[in-house]
DORO-796366 format. One record per atom (N, C-alpha, C): x, z, y. Coordinates in steps of 0.001 Angstrom, whole numbers, padded with zeros to 6 digits, always signed. Atoms other than C-alpha are relative to their C-alpha. Example, Ala and Ser with C-alpha at 12.3 -4.5 7.8 and 13.67 -1.06 7.14 Angstrom:
BEGIN
+000890+000000-001190+012300+007800-004500+000900+000000+001200-000820-000060-001190+013670+007140-001060-000770+000730+001090
This chain:
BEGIN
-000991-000202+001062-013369+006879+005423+001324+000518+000562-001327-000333-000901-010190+006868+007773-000014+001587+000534-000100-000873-000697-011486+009688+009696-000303+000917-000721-000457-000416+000877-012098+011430+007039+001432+000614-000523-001667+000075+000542-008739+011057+005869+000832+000960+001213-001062-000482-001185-006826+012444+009095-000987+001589+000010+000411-001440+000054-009500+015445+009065+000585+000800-000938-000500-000671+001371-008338+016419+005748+001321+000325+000485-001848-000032-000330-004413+015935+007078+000020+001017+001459-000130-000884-000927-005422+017849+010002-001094+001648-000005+000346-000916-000142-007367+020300+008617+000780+000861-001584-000887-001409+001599-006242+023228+004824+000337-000739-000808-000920+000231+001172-005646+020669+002250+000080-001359+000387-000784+001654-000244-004287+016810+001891+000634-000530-001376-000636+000805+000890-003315+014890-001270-000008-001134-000166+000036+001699+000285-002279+011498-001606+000968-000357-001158-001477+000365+001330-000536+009704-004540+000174-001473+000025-000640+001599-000122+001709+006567-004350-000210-001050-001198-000411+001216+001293+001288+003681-006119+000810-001268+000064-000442+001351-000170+003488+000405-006746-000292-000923-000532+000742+001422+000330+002200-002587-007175+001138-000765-000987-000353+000637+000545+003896-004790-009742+000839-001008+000205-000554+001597-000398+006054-007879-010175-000924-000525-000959+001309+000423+000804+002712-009367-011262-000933-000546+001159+001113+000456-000755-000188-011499-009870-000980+000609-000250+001672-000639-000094-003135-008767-010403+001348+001642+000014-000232-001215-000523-002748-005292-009367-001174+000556-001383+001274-000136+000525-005723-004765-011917+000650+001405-001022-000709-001332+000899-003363-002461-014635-000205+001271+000781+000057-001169-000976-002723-000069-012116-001724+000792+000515+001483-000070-000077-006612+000468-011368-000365+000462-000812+000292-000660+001223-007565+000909-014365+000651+000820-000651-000838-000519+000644-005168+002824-015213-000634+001814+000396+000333-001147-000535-006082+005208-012381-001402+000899-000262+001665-000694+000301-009779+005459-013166-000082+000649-001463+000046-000300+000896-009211+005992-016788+000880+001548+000191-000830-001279-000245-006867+009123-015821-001204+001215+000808+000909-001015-001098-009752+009846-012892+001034+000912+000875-001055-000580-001419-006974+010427-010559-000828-000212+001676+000559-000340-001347-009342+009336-007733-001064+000710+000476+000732-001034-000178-011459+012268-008120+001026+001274+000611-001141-001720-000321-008428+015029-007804+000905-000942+001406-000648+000311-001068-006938+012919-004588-001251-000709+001240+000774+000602-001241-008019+012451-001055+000352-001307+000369-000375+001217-000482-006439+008844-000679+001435-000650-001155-001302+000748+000532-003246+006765-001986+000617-000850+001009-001292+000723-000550-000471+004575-000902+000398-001241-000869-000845+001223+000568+001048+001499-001686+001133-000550+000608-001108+000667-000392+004758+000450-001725-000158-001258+000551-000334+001660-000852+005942-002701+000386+001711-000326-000869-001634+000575+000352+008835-004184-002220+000962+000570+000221-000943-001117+000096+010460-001152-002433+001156-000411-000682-001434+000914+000664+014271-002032-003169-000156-000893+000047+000007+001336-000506+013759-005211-001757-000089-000828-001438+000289+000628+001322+012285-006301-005159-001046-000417+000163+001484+000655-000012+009327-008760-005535-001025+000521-000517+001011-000576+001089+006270-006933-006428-000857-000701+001447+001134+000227-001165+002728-007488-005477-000638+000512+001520+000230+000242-001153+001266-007492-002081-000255+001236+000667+000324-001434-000484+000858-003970-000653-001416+000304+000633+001372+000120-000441-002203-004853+001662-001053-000308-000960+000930+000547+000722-004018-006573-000748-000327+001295-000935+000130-001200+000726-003471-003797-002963-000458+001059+000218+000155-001325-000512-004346-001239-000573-001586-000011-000192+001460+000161-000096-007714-003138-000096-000903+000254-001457+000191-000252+001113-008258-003152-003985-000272+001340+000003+000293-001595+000379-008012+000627-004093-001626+000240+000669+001438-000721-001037-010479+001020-001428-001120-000340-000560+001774+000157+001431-012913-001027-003517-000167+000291-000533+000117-000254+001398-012402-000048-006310-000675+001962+000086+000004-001328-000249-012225+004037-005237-001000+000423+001073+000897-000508-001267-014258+004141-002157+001029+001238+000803-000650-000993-000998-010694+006294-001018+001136-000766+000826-001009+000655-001211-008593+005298+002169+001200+000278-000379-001075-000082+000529-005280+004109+001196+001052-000263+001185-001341+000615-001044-002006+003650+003240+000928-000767-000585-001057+000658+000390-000375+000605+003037+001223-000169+000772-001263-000420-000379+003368+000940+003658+000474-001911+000274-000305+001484-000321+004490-002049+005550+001405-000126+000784-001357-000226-000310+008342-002793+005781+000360-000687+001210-000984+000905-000763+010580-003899+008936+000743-001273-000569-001058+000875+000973+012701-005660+006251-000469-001356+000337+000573+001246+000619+010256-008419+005865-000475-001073+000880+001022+001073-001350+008440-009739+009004+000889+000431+001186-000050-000169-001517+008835-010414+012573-001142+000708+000695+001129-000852-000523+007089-009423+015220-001745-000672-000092+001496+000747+000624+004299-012238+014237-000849+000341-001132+001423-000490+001644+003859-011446+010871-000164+001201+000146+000377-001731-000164+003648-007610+011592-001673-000546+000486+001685-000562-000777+000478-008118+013938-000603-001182-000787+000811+001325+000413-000540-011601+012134-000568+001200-001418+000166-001019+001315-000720-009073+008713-001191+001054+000715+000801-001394-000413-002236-005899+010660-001183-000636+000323+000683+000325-000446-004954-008265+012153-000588-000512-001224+001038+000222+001071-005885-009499+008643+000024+000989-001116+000209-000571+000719-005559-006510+007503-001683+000945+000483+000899-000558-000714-008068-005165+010137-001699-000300-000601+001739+000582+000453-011020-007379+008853-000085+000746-001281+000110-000246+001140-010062-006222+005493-000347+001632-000294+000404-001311-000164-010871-002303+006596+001605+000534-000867-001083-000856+000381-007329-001365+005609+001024+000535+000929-000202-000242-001216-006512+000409+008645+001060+001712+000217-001347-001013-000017-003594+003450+007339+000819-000883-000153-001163+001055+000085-000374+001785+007903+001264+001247+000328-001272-000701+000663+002856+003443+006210+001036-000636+001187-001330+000710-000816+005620+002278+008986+001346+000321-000977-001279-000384+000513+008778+002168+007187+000881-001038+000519-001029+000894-000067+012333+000291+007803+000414-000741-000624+000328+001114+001093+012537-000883+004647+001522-000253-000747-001108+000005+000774+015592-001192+002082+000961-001138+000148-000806+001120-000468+018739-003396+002790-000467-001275-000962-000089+001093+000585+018214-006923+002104+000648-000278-001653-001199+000509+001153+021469-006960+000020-000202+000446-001330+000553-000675+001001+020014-005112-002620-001078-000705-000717+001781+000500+000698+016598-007326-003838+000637-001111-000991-000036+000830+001119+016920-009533-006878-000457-001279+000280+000240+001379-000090+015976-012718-005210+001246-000678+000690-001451+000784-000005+019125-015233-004423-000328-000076+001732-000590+000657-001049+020445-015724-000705-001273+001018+001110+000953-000266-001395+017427-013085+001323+000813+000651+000922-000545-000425-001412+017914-011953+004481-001037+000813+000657+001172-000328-000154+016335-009151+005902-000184-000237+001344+000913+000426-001290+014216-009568+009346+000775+001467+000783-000610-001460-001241+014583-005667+011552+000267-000356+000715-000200-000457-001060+013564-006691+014087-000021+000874+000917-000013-001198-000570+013111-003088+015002+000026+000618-001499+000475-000946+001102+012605+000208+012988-001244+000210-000348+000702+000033+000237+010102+001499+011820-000944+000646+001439+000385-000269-001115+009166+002835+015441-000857-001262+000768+000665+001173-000454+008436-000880+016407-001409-000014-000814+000926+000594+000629+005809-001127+014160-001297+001129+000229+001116-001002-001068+004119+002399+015909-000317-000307+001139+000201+000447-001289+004114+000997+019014-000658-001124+000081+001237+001366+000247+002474-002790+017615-001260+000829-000222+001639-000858+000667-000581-000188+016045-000143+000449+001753+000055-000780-001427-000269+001711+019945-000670-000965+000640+000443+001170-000581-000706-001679+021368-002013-000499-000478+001948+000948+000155-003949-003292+019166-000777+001252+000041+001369-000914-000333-005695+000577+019247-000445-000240+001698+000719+000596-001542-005750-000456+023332-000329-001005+000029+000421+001462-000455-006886-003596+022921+001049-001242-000022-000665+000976-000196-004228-005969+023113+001808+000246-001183-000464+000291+001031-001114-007505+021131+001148+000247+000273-001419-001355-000705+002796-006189+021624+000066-001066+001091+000175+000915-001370+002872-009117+024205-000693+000684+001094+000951-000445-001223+000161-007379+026270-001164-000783+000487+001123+000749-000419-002296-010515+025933-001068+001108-000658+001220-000583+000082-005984-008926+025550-000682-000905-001455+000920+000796+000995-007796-009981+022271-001298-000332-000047+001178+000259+000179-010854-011314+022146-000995+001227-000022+000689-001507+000119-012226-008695+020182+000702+001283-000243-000507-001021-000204-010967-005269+020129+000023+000642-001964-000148-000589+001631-009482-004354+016425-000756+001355-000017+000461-001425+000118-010914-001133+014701+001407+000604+000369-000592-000898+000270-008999+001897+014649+001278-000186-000606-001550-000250+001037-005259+001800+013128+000526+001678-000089-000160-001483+000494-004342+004921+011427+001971+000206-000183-001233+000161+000318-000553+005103+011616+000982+001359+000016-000519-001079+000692+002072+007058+009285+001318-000470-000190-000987+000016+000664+005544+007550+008650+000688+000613-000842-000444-000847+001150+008274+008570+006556+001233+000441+000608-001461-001247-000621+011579+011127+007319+000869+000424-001849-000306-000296+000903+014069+012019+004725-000306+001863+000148+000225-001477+000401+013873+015751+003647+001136+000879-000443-001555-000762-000129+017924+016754+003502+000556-000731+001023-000761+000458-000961+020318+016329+006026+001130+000889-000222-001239-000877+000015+023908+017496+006439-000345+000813+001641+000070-000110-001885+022797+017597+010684-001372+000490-000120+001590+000522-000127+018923+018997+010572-000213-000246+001668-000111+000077-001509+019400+018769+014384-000115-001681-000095+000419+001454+000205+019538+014862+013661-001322-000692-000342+001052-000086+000584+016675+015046+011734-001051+000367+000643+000758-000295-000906+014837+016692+014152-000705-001010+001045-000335+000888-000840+015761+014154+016610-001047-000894-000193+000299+001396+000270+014201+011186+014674-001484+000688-000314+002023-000534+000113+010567+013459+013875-000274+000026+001100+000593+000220-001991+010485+013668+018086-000215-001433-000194+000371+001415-000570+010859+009841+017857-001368-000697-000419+001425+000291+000639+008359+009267+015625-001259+000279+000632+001296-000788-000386+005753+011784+016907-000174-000631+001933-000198+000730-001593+006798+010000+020706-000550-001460-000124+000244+001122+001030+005809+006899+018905-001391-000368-000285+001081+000433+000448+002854+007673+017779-000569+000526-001278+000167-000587+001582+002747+009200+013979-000923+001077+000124+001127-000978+000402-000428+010795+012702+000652+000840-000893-000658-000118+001287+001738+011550+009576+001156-000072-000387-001266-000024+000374+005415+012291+008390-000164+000254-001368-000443-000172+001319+005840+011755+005000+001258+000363-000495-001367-000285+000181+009137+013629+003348+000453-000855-000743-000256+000293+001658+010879+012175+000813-000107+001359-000811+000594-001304+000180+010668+014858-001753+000963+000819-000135-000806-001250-000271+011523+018308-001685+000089+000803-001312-000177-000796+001123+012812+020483-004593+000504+001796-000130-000254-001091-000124+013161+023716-003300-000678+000502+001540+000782-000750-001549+010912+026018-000772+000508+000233+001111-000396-000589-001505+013219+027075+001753+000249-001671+000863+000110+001793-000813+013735+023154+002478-001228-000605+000776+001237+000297-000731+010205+022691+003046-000371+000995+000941+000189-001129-001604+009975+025851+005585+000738-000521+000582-001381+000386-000863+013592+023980+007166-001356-001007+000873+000752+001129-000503+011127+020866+007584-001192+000190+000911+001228-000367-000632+007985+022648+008782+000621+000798+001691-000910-000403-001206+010541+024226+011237-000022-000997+001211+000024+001350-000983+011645+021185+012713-000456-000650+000949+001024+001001-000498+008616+019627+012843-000706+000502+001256+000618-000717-001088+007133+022525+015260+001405-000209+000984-000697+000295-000534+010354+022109+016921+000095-001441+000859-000210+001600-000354+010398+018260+017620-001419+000064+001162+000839+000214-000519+006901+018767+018793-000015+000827+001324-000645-000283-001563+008049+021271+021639+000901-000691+000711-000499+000368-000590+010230+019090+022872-000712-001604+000406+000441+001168-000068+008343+015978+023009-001187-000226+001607+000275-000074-001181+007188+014812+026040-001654-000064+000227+001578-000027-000027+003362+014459+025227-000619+000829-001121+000777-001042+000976+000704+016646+023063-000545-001120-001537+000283+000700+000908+000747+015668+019722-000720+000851-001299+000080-000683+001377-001223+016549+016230+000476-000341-001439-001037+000764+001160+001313+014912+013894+000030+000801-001102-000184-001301+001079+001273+016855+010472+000997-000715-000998-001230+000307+000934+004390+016827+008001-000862+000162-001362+000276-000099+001146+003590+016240+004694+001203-000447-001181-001504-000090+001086+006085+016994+001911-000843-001049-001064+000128+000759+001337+006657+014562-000951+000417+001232-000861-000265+000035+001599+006591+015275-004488+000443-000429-000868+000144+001221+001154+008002+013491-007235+000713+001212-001339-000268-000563+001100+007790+015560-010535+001556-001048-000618-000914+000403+000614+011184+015265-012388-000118+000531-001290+000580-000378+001347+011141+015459-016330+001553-000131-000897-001534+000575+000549+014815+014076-017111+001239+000225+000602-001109-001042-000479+018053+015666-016814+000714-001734+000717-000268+001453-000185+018849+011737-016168-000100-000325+001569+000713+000633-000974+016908+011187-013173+000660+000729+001587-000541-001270-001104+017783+014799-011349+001621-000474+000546-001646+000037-000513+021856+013792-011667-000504-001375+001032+000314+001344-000679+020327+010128-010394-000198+000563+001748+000725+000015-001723+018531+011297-007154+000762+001008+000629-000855-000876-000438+021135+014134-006547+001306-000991+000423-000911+000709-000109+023841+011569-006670-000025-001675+000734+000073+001173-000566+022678+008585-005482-001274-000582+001364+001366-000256-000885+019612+009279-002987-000027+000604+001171-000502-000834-001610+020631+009717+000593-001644+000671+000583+001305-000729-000675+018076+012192+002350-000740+001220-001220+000263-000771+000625+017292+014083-000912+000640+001144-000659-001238-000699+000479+018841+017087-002314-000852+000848-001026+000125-000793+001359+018378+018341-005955+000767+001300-000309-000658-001359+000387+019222+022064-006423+000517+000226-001343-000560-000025+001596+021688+022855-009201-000373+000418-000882+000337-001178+001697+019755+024942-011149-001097-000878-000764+000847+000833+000488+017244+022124-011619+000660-001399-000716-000638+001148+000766+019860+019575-012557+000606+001046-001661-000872-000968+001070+021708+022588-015315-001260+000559-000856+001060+000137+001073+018151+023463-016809-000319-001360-000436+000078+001346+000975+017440+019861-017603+000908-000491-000890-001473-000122+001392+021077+019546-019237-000216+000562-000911-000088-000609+001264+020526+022061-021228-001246-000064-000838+001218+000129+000929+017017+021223-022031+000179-001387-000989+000201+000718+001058+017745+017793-023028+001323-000340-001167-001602-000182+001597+020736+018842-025676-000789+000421-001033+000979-000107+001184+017702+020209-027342-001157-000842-000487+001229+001429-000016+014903+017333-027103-000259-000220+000853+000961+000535-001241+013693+015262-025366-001601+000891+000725+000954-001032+000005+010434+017193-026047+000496+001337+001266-000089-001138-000544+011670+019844-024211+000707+000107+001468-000665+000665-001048+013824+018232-021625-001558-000097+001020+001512+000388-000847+009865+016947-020659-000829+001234+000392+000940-001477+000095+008572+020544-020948+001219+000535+001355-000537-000601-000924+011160+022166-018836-000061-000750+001044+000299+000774-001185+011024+019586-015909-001307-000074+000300+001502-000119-000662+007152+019624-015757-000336+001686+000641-000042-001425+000323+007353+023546-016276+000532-000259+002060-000458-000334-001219+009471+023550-012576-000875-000985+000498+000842+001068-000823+007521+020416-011146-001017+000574+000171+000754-000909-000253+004541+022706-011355+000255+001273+001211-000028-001156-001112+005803+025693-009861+000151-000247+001719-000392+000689-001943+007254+023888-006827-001356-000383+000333+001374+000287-000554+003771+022093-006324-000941+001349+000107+000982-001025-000424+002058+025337-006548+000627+000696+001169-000509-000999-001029+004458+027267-004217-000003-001122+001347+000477+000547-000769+004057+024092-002022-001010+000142+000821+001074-000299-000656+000587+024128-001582-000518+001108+000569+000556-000768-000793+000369+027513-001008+001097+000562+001132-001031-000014-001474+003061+027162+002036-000629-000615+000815+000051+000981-000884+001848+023965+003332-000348-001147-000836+000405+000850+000870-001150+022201+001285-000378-001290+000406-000148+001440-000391-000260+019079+002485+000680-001217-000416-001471+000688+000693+001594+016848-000038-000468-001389-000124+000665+001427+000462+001872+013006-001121+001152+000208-001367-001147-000010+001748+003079+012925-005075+000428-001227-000081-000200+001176+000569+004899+010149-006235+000900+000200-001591-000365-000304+001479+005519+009503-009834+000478-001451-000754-000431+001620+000417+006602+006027-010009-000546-000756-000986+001949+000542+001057+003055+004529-011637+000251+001429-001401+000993-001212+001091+003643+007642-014070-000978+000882+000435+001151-001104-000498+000291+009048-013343-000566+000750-001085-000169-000823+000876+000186+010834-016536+000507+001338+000338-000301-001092-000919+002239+013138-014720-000371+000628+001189+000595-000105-001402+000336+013441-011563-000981+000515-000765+001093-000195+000701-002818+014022-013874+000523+001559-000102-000441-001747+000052-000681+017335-015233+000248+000512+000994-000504-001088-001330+000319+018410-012141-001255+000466+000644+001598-000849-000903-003237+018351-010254-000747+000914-001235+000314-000548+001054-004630+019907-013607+000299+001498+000067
């Protein structure tokens, strides 16, 4: 299934689509939600948030494993710094191992100060780099300590994420060498809303990888996230470090939704299309996210 998965990312096409798990004890909506859409026919895999915005939702692993049953497709679960030490990282990865959920999303994970539960505190004890180097560790056999395990885990499939604007891309650069030095099968963008950004990124990325001190086949994969609301565009333009919304996509949604909503939804799918098509045929390597609207993911692969 896994290997699979990385052939696809290392060979002409690649789609994955995010899902978030709930502030709920069953993941089960989401499932059904997907099969009734038959979204896991038009995608090679999925994803699952880790308490994105340091908000309580359900379990990411567990969830990841759900998909896999349910879909028979290899999911990546995104597993935050925020939350664990260096115990629960490998205590988690090791029961995630039995559980065959073996893509692991590395991320850093959203400030503490931000989550809706009273008095947390977040953990970091590294970035998300620490948590390439725990996977580095159990694919040789042994635990970030360096004791030897018993038995020898499967395979860990490990992926990260990079923002997709910068004021510095020379910074940016910087931190795709660390990654790919690290260890990353996979760079996920945040998403991109304009082509010459995603050639900046594909730049980079061949860039980072000449300078890196070992031979790597790391592949960038641009996010997606269809926008539909003149609402959302001023939102992630204004408040969304690493992303950058082009003006002409925030000034058509203005003016679309002075006329309806209806149409506000038509003109934002209308460009969310084109970009995904001029995507794929740049660099058909994307992960959509639609924030559980998979209604919209449905139109887009369509």
């Amino acid at each position: 299934m896994f290997e699979q998965l990385i052939n696809k990312l290392q060979g002409e096409r690649y789609i994955t689509l995010e899902t978030t798990p709930g502030h709920s004890p069953t993941f089960d909506p989401i499932l059904d939600k997907l099969e009734e859409l038959a979204l896991h026919e038009k995608v090679d895999g999925f994803s699952t948030t880790d308490n994105p915005l340091s908000k309580l939702k359900f379990n990411a692993m567990i969830a990841a494993y759900m998909l896999q049953n349910r879909f028979n497709k290899p999911t990546l679960a995104t597993v935050s710094m925020r939350d664990r030490n260096k115990i629960a990282l490998q205590s988690d990865l090791l029961a995630a191992n039995a559980l065959d959920v073996r893509a692991i999303l590395a991320l850093t994970g959203d400030s503490a100060k931000i989550s809706n539960q009273p008095n947390t505190t977040g953990v970091f004890e590294g970035d998300s780099t620490l948590m390439l180097d725990i996977i580095k560790c159990f694919n040789g056999g042994i635990d970030y300590a360096g004791t030897p395990f018993k038995e020898k885990p499967k395979t860990i499939y490990p992926f990260s994420v990079m923002n997709s604007h910068a004021k510095n891309y020379r910074t940016l650069q910087k931190k795709i060498k660390k990654k790919i030095e690290h260890g990353t099968l996979g760079i996920i963008t945040q998403p991109v809303y304009d082509i010459e950004n995603a050639k900046t990124l594909l730049e980079l990325l061949e860039n980072a990888k000449s300078e890196c001190s070992i031979k790597s086949n790391a592949e960038l994969i641009l996010g997606i996230f269809p926008i539909t609301k003149f609402r959302t565009a001023q939102f992630l333009s204004s408040h969304v470090p690493g992303i950058h919304v082009p003006q002409i996509w925030i000034e058509k949604l203005r003016i679309a939704s002075e006329i309806s909503q209806e149409e506000e939804r038509n003109v934002g799918m209308q460009m969310s299309r084109e970009l995904f098509q001029a995507v794929m045929n740049l660099h058909p390597k994307v992960h959509i996210m639609t924030a559980n609207q998979f209604s919209i993911a449905k139109e887009l692969l369509e």
